[in-house]
N, C-alpha and C positions, 0 to 999 in steps of 0.2 A: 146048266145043271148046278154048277159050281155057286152061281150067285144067286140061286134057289136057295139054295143050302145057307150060305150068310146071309141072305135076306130075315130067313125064318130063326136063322141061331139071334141075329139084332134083335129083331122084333120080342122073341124071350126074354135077350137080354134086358130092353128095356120095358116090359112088364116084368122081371125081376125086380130093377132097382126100381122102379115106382113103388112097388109094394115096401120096398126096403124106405123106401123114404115115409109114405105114410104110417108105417109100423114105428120108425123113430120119432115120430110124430108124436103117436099116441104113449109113449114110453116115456116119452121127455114131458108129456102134459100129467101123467101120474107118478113121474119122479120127481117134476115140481110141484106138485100137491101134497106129496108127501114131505118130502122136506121143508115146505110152505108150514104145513099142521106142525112142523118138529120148531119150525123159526117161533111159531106164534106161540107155543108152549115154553120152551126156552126164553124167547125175549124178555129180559126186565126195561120198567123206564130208566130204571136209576143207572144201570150199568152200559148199555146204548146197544143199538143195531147190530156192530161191527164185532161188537164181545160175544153175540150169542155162536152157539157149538156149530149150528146148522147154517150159517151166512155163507163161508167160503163154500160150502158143498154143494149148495146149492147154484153158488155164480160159478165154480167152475165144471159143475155138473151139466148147466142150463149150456156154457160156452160148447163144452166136447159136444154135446148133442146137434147143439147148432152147424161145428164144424163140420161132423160127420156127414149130416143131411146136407151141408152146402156142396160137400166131394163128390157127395153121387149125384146130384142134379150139375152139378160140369162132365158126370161120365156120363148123364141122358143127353144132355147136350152135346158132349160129342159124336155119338153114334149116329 
């Protein structure tokens, strides 16, 4: 009975975090769009890539997303 019970609580579990990873998925593909439209509005030739407002936000916007989604796919992976 007992491993009835953790069988079906896992099985949740990881239909949880799969939805959680494709959801950061889709968050991190329209938070990089967004920030992408803010890069290509801001960017000058004259002053370069790295001076526009929206660079950093976007590489360490893009990084946390990444990191996140990597966390929960080692907790699918463990269960």
């Amino acid at each position: 009975m007992t491993s009835a019970v953790q069988n079906a609580k896992r099985k949740d579990l990881k239909n949880t975090l799969k939805f959680v990873v494709i959801a950061l998925t889709l968050v991190g593909v329209l938070f990089g769009t967004a920030l992408g439209v803010a890069l290509a509005a801001s960017f000058s030739t004259e002053a370069g890539l790295l001076q526009s407002p929206a660079f950093f936000p976007l590489l360490f916007g893009g990084l946390f997303l990444i990191a996140i989604a990597w966390h929960y796919t080692k907790k699918i992976d463990q269960l």
